[in-house]
C-alpha positions in Angstrom: 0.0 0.0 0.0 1.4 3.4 -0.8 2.2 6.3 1.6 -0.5 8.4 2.1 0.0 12.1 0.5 1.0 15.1 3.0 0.1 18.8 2.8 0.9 21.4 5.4 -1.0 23.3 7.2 1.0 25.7 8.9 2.5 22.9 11.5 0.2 20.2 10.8 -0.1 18.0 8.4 -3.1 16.6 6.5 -2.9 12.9 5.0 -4.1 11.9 2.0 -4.6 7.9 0.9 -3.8 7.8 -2.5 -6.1 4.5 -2.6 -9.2 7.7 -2.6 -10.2 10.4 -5.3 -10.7 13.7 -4.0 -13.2 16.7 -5.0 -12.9 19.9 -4.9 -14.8 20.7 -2.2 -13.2 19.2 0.2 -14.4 15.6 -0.1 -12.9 12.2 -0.4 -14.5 9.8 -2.7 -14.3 5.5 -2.6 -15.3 3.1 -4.9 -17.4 0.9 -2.5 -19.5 -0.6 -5.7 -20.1 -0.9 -9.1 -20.4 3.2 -9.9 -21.0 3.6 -6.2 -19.0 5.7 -4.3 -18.8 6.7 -0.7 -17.9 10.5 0.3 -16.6 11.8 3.4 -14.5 14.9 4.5 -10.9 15.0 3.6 -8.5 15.8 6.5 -8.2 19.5 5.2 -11.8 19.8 5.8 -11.8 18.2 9.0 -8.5 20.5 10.3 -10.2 23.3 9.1 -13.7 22.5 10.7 -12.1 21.4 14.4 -13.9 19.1 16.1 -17.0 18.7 14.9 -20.1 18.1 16.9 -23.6 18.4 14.8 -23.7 16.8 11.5 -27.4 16.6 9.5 -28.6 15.8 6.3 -31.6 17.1 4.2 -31.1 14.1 2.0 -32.3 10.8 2.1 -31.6 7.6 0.3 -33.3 7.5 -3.8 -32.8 11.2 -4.4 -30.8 12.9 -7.0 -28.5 15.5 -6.5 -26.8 17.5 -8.4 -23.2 18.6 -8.0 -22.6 21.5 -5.2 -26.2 21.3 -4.6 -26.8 21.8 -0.1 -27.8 18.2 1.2 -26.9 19.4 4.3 -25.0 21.2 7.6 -22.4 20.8 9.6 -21.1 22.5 13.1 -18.1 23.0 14.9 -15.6 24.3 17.4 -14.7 26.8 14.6 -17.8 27.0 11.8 -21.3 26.6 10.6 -21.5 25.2 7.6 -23.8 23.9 4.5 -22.2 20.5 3.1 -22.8 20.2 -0.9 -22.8 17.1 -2.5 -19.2 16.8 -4.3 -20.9 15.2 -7.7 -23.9 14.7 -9.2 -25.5 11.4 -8.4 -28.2 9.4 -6.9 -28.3 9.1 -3.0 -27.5 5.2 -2.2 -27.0 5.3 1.4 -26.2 8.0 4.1 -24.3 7.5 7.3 -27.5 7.5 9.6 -25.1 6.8 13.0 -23.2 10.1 12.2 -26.3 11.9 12.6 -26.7 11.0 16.4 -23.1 11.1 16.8 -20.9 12.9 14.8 -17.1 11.6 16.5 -16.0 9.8 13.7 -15.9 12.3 11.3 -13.1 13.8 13.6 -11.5 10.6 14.7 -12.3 8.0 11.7 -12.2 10.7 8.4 -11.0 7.8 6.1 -13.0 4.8 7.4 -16.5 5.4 9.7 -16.5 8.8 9.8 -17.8 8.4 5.9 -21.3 10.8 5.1 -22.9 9.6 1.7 -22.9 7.0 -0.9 -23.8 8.0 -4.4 -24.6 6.4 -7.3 -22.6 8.2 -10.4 -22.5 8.1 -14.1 -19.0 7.5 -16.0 -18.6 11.7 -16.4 -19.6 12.4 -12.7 -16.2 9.9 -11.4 -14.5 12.0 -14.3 -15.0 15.1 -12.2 -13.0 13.5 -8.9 -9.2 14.3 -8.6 -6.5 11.9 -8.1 -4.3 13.0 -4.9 -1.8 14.5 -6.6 -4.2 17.3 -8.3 -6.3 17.3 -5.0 -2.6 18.3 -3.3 -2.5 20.8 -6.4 -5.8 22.2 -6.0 -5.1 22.8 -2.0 -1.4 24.7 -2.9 -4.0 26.9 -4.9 -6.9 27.2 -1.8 -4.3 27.7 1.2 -3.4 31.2 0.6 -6.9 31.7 0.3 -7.8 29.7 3.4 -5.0 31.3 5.9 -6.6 34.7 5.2 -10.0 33.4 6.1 -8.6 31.8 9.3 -6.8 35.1 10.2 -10.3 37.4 9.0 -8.4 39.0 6.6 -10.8 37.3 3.8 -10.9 41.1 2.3 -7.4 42.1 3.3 
């Protein structure tokens, strides 16, 4: 199995399995089966988020979604936020135990701490990003994100 991937954050580091495809928003994508994939938050996300504590979903097994539509909300020590769906695709499964208890999402990223299981068509995988162009796309979104984390987001 290969090392995972590395980015820093400042002084930590965020691992990246290179057995996952990544999106751009933040997500981590499996093949779990045929054209079904499951999604959770990538450890960016998660370092970014801080110990989350409140994870819902207005989505439910059946439905379509369409990529970077809202199927849902998280919270944590540091944000409120509106999760979007990384793909389009058709809701097989969510993770129904996160919603009572949200721990693994900060202790478990890459294994129970998963949040949906879509259904996608060939040109909806072609949209996810290997690691290396995920570790590419972060170099691109950290200047970005340090000034958000400092509230200079207009400085």
């Amino acid at each position: 199995m290969s090392e995972p991937l590395m980015f820093m954050m400042g002084n930590f580091s965020a691992e990246f399995p290179q057995s996952l495809l990544y999106a751009k928003n933040h997500m981590w994508g499996v093949l779990v089966s045929e054209n079904a994939y499951r999604f959770g938050l990538s450890a960016y996300a998660v370092r970014l988020l801080q110990d989350v504590y409140f994870f819902d979903l207005t989505i439910e097994p059946g439905m379509k979604v369409k990529a970077r539509q809202e199927i849902g909300s998280i919270e944590s020590k540091k944000a409120e936020s509106s999760l979007y769906s990384p793909v389009a695709g058709s809701v097989v499964q969510i993770n129904t135990a996160l919603l009572n208890d949200p721990t693994p999402i900060n202790v478990d990223k890459y294994g129970s701490g998963w949040l949906i299981e879509l259904n996608l068509a060939e040109e909806d995988i072609a949209q996810l990003l290997s690691p290396s162009k995920y570790i590419e796309h972060l170099e691109q979104a950290w200047e970005v994100a340090q000034r958000t984390i400092k509230g200079q987001v207009n400085g």
